[in-house]
N, C-alpha and C positions, 0 to 999 in steps of 0.2 A: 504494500500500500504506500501510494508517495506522502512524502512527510507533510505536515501541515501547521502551522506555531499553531498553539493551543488560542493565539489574539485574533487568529483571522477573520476579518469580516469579509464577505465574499460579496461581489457587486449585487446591488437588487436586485431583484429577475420579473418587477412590478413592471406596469405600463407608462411610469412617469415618464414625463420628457425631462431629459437633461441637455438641453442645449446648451451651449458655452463649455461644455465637458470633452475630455479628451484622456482617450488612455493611450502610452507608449511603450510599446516593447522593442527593445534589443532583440535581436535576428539570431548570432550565432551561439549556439548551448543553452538557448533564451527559449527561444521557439522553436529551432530546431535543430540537432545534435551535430556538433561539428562544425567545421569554417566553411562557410557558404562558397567564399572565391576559391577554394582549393579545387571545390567539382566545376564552379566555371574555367579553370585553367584545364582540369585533368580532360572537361571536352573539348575545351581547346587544342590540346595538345591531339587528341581523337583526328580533329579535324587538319591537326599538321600545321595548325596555328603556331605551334611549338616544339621546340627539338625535344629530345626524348633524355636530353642531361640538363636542361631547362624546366621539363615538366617533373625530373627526381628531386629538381629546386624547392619543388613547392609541397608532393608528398613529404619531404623531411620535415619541413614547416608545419605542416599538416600532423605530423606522427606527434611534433613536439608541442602542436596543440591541444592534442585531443590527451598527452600523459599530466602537463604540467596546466592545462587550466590558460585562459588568457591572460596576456602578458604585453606590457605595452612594447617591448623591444619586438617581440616576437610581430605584430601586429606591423608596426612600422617596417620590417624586414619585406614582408610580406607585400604589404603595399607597395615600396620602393622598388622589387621586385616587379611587379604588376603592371605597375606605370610605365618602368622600361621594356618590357613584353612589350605592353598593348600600343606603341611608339608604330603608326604605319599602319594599325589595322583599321579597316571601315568599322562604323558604330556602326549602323545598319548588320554587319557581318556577326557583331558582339550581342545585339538585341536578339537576333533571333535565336543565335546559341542558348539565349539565358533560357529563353522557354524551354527549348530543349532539355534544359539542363536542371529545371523544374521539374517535368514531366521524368525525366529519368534517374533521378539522383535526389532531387530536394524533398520531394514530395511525400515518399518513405521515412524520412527522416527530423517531419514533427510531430514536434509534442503533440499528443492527443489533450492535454490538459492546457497547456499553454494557448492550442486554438478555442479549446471552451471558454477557455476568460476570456478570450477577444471574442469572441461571438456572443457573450455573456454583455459585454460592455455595447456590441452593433444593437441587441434586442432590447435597450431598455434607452436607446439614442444618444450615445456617445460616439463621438470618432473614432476610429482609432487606427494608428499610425506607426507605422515602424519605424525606428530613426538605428541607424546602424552604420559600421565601416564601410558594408559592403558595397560595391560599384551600384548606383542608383539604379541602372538596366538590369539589374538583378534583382534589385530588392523592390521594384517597380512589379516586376512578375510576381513573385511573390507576393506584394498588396492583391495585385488584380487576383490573381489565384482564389486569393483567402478572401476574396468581396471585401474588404478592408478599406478603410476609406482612401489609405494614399502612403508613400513612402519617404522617408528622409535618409540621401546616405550619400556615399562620396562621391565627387564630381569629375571624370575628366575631360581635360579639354581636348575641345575638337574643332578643326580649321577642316572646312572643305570635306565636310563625314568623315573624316580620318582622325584618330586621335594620334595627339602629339608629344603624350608621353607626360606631361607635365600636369597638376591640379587645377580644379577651379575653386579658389580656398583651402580650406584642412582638409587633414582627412577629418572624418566626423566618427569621431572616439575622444574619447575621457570628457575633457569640459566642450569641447567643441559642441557636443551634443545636448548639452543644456543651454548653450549659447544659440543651438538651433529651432529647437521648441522654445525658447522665449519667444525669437522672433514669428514662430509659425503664432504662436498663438497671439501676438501685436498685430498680426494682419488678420488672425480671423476670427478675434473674440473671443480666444479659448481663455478661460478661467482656472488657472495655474493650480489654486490655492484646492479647486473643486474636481482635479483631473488624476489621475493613475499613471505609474512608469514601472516597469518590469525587466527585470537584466537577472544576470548569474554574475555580473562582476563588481568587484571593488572598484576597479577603473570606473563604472559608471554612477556612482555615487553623486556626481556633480547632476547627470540626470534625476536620480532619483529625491534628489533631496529640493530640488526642483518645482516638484508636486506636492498635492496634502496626504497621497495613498501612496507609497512606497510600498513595490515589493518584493522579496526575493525568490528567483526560480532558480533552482538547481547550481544557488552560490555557490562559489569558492571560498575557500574555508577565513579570508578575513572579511570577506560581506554577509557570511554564516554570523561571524562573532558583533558584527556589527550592527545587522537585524535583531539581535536578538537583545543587544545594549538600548538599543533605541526601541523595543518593540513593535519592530516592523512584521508584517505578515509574512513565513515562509511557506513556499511550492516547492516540494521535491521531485520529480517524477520520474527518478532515474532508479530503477526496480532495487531494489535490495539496499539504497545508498551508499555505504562504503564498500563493501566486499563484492558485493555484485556489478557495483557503478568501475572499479578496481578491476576486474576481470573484461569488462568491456571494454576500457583502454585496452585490455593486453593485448585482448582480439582484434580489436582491431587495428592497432600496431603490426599486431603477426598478419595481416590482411594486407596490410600496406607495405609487408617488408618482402610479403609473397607475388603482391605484384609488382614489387621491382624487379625480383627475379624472373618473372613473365617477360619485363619488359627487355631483359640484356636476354635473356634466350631466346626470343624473336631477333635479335639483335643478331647475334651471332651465326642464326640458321639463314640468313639472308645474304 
């Protein structure tokens, strides 16, 4: 059974309207298990977007996301990686991959419980919005996917449908993301004080503290101790929590290490 703080109040499930409200979820180990851009790159690389010592760039990154929890080094690696990749390729080329990459890779891999709060929060007339690292054309699928009302996430830029390797602004992690939903909610009346924000990480604290409903899904073990200092609501929904959530890394680690080996044995038969 996933964990739940003994404080939680869970969104109303009445027919008031809550206009001027808004809830925000964080995208990766939030909603759903894993780094979002790691399967955008790995069909990238499918499609030959990417060399095949290019695309073992980003399973490492990925192995050492999914053992050690988010990390803002790890995050910026990844991004800075990302940026120079996608340097030349058509957005048009990147947009449709992401659906693909929904349909075959993302979709298995959310939260069953993290979509019921968001669809908790859509039925009783709240917005609700992802704000996250991920490249916007991903996490744009994702809203649409989940009927959600819209996405916040990182931008790059593009001259002539091609992007150019470079940002437009931050990336949108740690405070950047509370600097984002301030401003979303200046342009469309959202009420900060009356709205909900949702992560698994310490980094996102500057989100969460943002809002008047803070809460925790499937923290890391200093936004674990932090929730619980401040009596914030926790969501665990990762089966077993320690022991079970601990075996899942390995697996999937051993998954990731078994498809490299896929990947140099194809290599070599060719």
């Amino acid at each position: 059974m996933p964990e739940v703080n003994s404080q939680l109040a869970e969104p109303r499930s009445d027919a008031d309207s809550h206009q001027g409200e808004a809830a925000f979820f964080d995208v990766d180990n939030t909603l759903m298990r894993g780094a979002s851009l790691f399967h955008l790159a790995r069909k990238m690389y499918q499609k030959k977007a990417f060399t095949l010592r290019q695309a073992l760039g980003f399973t490492w990154k990925q192995m050492k996301f999914i053992l050690r929890g988010e990390d803002m080094d790890d995050i910026h690696s990844v991004q800075n990686s990302a940026l120079t990749l996608a340097a030349g390729i058509r957005a048009d080329f990147v947009a449709n991959v992401g659906e693909e990459v929904y349909d075959e890779m993302i979709a298995s891999k959310i939260w069953p419980g993290t979509r019921a709060l968001a669809e908790q929060h859509l039925r009783v007339g709240r917005k609700v919005w992802l704000v996250t690292a991920t490249p916007i054309e991903v996490a744009e699928v994702i809203a649409s996917r989940l009927k959600l009302t819209g996405a916040l996430g990182t931008v790059g830029e593009i001259q002539d449908g091609v992007y150019t390797g470079r940002l437009v602004g931050d990336i949108l992690h740690g405070p950047a993301k509370a600097v984002a939903i301030k401003a979303l909610a200046e342009a469309q009346g959202i009420e900060l004080a009356n709205s909900w924000a949702y992560s698994d990480s310490y980094n996102d604290i500057p989100l969460l503290t943002s809002v008047g409903h803070p809460v925790a899904i499937n923290p890391d073990a200093k936004l674990r101790r932090h929730a619980r200092d401040h009596n914030w609501p926790i969501y665990d929904f990762r089966s077993g929590r320690r022991a079970a959530t601990a075996g899942l890394r390995l697996a999937t680690v051993a998954g990731a290490v078994y498809g490299l080996w896929r990947g140099f044995s194809r290599i070599r038969q060719r």
